[in-house]
N, C-alpha and C positions, 0 to 999 in steps of 0.2 A: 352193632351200635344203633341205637334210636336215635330218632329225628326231633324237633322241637314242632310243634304245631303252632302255626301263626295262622292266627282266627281273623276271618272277617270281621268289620264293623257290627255289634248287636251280641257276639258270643262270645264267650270267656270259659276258661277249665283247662284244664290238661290235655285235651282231648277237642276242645270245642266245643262242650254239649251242651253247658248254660246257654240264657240268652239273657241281654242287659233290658233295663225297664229308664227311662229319661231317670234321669237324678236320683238315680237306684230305688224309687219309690220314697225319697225324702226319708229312710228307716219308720213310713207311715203305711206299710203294705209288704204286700209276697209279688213277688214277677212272676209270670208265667207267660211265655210265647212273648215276648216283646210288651206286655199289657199288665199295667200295675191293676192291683185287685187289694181295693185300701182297705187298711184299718176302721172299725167305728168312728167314726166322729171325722175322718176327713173325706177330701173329696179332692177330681182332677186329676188327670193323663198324671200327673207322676206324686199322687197324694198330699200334694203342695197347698190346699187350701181347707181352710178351718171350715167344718160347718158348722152353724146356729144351731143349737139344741133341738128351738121349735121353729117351724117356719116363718117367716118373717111378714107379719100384714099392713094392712092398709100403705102398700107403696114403697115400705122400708125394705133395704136391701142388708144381707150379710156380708160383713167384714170380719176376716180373723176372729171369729166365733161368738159374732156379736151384733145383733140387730142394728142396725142405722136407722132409726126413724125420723118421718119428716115434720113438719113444725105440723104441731098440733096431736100429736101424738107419743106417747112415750112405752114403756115396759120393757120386759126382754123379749116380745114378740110383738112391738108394737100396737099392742092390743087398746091399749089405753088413750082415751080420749083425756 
């Protein structure tokens, strides 16, 4: 008769030999050793956050894949005067 394997917190399988990633990597990433390793275009410990296409300038920050700029500026990389 076999036994059932009860895994510590972080691994999962038949066996135990996966390891888990925070919020399974959002389905935005691969796990490997406890560490999500995203997808293009996202970003963050468990591929939870959109990045901006381009980098966001003069002061404007990314939200959900999308420049925030501040008054007096505009574009999708707040490029724009």
């Amino acid at each position: 008769m076999g036994g059932v394997c009860e895994c510590s917190k972080g691994y999962v399988g038949e066996y135990c030999q996966d390891t888990t990633c925070p919020n399974d990597c959002n389905g935005r990433g691969k796990c490997r050793d406890f560490t999500c390793y995203c997808d293009m275009g996202f970003m963050g410990v468990d591929c939870g956050i959109i990045k901006c296409p381009k980098r966001c300038k003069n002061g404007g920050f990314c939200e959900n894949g999308m420049c925030l700029c501040p008054p007096g500026f505009s574009g999708e990389d707040c490029s724009k005067e």
